[in-house]
C-alpha positions as a printed NumPy array, in Angstrom:
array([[  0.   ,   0.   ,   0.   ],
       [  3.059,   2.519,   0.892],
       [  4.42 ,   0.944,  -2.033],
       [  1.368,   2.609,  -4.721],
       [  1.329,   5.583,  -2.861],
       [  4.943,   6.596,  -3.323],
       [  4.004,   5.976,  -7.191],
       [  1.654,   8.684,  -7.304],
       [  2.29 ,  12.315,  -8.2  ],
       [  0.564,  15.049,  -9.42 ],
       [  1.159,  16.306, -12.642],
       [  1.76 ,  19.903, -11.229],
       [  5.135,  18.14 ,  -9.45 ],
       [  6.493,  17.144, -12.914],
       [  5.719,  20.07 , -14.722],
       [  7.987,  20.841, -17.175],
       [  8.469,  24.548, -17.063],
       [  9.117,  27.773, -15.435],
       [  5.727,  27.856, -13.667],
       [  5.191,  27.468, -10.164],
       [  2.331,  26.339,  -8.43 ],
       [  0.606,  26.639,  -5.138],
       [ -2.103,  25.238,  -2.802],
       [ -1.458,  21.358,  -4.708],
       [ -1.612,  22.977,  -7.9  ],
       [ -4.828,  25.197,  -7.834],
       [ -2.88 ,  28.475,  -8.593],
       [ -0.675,  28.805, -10.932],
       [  1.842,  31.578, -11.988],
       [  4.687,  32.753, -13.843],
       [  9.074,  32.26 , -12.554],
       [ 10.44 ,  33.523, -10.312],
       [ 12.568,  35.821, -12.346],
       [  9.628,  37.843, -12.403],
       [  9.815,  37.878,  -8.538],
       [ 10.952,  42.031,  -8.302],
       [  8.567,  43.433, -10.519],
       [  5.4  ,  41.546,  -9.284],
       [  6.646,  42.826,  -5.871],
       [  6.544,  46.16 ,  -7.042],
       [  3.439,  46.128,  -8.445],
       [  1.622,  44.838,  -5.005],
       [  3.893,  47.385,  -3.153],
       [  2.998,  50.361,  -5.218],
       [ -0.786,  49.254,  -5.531],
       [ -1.122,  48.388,  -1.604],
       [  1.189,  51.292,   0.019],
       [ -0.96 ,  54.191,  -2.645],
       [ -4.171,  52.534,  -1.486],
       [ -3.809,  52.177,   2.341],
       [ -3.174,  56.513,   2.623],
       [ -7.2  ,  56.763,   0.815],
       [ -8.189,  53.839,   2.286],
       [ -7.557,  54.256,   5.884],
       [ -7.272,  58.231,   6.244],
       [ -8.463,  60.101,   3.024],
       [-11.744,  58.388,   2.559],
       [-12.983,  58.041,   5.704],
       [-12.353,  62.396,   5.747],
       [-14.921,  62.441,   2.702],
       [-17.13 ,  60.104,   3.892],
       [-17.485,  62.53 ,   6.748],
       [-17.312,  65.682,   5.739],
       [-18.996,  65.607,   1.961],
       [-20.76 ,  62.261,   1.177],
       [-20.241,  58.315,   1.662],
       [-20.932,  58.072,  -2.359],
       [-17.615,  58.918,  -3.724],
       [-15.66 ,  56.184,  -0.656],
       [-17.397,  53.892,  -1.548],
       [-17.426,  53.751,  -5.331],
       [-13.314,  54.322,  -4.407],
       [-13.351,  50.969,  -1.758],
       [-15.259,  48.876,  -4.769],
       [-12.625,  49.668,  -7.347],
       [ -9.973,  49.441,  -5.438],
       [-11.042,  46.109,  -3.561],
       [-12.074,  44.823,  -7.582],
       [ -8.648,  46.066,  -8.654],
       [ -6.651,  43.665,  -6.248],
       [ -9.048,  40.8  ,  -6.823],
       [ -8.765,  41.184, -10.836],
       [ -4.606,  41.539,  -9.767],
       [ -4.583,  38.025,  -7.847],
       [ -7.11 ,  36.545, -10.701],
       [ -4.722,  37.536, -13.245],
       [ -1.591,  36.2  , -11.723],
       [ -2.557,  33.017, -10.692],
       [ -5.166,  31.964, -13.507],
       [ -3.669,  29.58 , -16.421],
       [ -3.535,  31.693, -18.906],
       [ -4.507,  28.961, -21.254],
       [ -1.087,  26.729, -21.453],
       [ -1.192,  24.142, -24.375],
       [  0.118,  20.949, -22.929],
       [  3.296,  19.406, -24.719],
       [  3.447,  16.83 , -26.806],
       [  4.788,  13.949, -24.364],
       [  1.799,  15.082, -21.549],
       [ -0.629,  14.826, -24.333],
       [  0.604,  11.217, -25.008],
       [  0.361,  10.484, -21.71 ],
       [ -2.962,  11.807, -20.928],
       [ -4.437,   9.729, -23.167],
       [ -6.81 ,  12.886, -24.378],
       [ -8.389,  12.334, -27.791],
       [ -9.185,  15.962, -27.978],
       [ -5.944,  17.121, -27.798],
       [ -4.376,  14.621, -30.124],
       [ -4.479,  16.55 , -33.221],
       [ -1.881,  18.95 , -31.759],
       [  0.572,  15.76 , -32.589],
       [  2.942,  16.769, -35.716],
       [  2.307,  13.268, -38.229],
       [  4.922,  13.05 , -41.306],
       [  1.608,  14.527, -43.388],
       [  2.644,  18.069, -41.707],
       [  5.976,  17.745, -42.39 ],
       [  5.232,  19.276, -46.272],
       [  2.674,  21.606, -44.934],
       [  4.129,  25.315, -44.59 ],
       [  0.968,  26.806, -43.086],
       [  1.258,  24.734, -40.299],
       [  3.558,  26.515, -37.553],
       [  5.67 ,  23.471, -34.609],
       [  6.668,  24.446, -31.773],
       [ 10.325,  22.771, -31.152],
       [ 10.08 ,  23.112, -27.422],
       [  7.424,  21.886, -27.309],
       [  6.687,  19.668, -30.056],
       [  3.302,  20.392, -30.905],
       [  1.27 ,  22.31 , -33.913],
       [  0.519,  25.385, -32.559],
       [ -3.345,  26.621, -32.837],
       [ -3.744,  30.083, -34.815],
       [ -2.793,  32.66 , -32.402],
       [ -0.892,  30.777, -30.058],
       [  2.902,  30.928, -29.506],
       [  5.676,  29.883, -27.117],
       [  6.09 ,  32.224, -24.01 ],
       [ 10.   ,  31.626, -23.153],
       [  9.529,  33.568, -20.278],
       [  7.231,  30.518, -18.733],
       [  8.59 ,  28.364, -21.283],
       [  4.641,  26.861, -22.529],
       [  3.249,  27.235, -25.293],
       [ -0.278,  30.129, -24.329],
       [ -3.255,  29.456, -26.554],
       [ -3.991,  33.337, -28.118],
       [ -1.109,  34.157, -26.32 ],
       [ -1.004,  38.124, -25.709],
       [  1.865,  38.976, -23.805],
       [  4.031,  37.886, -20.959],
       [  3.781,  40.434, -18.214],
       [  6.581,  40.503, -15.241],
       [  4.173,  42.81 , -13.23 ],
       [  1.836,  40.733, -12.449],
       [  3.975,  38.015, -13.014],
       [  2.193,  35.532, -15.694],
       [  1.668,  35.179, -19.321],
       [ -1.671,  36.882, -20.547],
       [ -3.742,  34.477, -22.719],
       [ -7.204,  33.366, -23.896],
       [ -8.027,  32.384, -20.411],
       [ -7.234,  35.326, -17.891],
       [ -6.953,  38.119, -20.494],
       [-10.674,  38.933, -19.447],
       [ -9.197,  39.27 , -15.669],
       [ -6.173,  41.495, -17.299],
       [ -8.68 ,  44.231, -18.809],
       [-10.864,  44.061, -15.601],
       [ -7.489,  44.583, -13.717],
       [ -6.138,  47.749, -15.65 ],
       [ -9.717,  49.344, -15.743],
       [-10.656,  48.832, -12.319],
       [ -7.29 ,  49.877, -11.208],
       [ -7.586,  53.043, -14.138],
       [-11.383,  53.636, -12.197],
       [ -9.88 ,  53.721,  -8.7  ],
       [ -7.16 ,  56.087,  -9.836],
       [ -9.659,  58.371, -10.666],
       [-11.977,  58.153,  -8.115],
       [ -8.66 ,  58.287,  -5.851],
       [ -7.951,  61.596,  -7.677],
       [-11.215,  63.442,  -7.5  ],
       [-10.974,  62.831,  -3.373],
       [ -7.604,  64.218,  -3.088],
       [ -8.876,  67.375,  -4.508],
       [-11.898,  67.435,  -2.412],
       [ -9.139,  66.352,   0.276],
       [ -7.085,  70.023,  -0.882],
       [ -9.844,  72.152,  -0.975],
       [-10.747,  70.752,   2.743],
       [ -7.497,  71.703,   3.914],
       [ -6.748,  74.526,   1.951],
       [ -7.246,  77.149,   4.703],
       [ -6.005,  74.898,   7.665],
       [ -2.273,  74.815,   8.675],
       [ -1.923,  71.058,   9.225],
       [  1.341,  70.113,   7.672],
       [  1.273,  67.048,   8.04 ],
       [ -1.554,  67.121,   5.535],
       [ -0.366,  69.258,   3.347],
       [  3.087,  66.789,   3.433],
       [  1.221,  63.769,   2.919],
       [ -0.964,  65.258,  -0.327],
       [  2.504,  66.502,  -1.785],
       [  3.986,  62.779,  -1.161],
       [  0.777,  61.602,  -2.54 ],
       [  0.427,  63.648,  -5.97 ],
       [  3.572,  62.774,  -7.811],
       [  3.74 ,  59.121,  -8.025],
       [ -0.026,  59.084,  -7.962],
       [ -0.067,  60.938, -11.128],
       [  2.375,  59.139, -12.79 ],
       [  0.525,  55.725, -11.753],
       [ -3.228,  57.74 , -13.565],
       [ -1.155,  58.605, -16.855],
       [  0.535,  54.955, -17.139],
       [ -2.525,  53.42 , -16.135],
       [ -4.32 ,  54.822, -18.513],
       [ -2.697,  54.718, -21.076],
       [ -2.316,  50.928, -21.033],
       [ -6.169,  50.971, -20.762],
       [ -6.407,  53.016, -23.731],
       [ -4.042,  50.725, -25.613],
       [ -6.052,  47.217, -24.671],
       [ -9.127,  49.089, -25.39 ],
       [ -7.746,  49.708, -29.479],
       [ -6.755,  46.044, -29.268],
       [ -9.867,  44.961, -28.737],
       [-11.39 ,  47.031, -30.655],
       [ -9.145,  46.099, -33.797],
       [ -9.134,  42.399, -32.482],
       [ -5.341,  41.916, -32.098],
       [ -3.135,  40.757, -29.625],
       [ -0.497,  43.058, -28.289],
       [  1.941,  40.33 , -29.905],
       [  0.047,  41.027, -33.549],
       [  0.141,  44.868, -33.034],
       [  3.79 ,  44.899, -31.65 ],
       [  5.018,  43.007, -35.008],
       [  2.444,  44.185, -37.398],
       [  1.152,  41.137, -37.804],
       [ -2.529,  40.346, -39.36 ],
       [ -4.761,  37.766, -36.899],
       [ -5.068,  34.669, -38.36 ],
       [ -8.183,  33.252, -36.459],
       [-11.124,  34.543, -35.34 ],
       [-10.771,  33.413, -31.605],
       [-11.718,  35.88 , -29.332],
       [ -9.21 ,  36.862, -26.794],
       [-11.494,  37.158, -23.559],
       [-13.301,  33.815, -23.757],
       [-13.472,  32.39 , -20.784],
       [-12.532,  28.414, -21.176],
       [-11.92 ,  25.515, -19.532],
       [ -8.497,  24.75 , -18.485],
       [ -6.947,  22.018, -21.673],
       [ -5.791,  19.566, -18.912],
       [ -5.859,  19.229, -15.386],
       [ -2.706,  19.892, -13.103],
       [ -3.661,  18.034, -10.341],
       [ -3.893,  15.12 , -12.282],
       [ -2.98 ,  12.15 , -10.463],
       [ -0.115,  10.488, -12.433],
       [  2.006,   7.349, -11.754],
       [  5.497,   7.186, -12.093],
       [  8.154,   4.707, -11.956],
       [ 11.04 ,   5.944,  -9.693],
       [ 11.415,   9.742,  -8.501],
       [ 15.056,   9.488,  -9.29 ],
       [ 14.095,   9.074, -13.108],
       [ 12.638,  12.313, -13.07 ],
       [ 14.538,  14.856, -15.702],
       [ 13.604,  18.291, -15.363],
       [ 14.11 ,  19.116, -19.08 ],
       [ 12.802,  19.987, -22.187],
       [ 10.638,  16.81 , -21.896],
       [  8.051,  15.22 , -20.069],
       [  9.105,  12.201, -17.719],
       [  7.648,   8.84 , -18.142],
       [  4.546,   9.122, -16.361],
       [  1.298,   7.413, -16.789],
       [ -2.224,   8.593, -15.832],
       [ -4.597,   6.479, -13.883],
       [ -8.022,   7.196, -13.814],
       [ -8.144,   8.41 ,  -9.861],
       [-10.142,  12.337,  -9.274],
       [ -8.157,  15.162,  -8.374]])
């Protein structure tokens, strides 16, 4: 009995790429070289928030109207939500092709190269990965997967953005872009209060405040702006970057289901066979829930 259950592994353990995973592979997210800039972005998005949150707002709730806080609480609260979503969602990784053997999955099967493709010039392999890759797809090397409508890899919030959490990426940015500016319109409210008042420390904290939060309102926005033509034009940023026409009519914020399971309960032969390279170890799915 100790025997079989030393045989079985999820297939998050043996995954063959820069992703890490968490809570026995329910979240998911990008490596760790991203590590610095996703820290940034939580610092910057936490340590501008907590100054409105815990000091500014409350003051307007006050002394004008509870309307304006709370509009301000539910974008910002949104905002970190969409952030998390976004950073731990698969952002719709193709598997290779030695996990697609493995799996058994008929539906995936046609992402096999056969010698019929090998005369085919339309059809686009992936040598990491070894498998055709679906219109719009492409190989992060970042994460090292292949991202079905793959978009772009983003260090900040430290995953690739794909078919599956681009939806989460736009509600990110224009929550975040919404809280800015309900942010903004209290801090003038927030001058004009104080205006005639010699509290310095105030007056300290609202000069602190002002710089990098409008820097943060005119980058914010503009990346809004720029996801907003994309879809709009119905491009990825990849396809806009290099000029490139779309060559499928998949829709970037479709909401799908995951192409395999991570937690899949696999079976493998020794853990000292393992290779962490290129390719998939020899594993073997049984049929046992996740």
């Amino acid at each position: 009995m100790n025997q079989n259950k030393q045989q079985l592994v999820h297939l998050y353990q043996l995954w063959p790429s820069n992703n890490r995973f968490f809570c026995r592979g329910r979240l998911m997210t990008g490596p760790s070289a991203d590590n610095a800039s996703n820290l940034m972005t939580w610092i910057l998005i936490l340590l501008i928030g907590a100054p409105f949150i815990f000091y500014i707002s409350p003051q307007i709730w006050i002394v004008l109207h509870p309307s304006l806080p709370i509009i301000s609480y539910i974008m910002y609260f949104s905002c970190v939500l969409f952030l998390f979503l976004t950073q731990f969602t698969d952002p719709g990784i193709i598997p290779r092709k030695e996990i697609i053997e493995k799996m058994k999955d008929e539906n995936l099967f046609h992402l096999i190269p056969s010698e019929a493709d090998n005369n085919n010039y339309n059809i686009r392999i992936c040598i990491t990965c070894m498998i055709k890759k679906p219109p719009r797809s492409n190989h992060c090397a970042e994460c090292d997967n292949c991202v079905d409508v793959f978009d772009h890899h983003c260090p900040y919030v430290n995953n690739c953005i794909g078919k599956r959490n681009y939806a989460y990426f736009i509600s990110f940015i224009s929550t975040l872009t919404m809280a800015a500016i309900s942010f903004g319109i209290e801090l003038l409210c927030f001058i004009i209060l104080i205006a005639t008042s010699d509290q310095k420390v105030q007056q300290i904290l609202i000069i602190i405040l002002m710089i990098p939060f409008g820097i943060c309102i005119i980058l914010v926005f503009g990346l809004l702006i720029f996801h907003i033509f994309l879809i709009i034009t119905g491009k990825t940023t990849k396809e806009q970057l290099k000029n490139l026409d779309k060559n499928s009519t998949d829709r970037k914020c479709e909401r799908t289901k995951s192409l395999f399971n991570f937690r899949l309960i696999v079976e493998k032969l020794q853990y000292d066979q393992i290779k962490y390279d290129q390719h998939m170890v020899d594993v073997n799915p049984i049929i046992i829930p996740a």
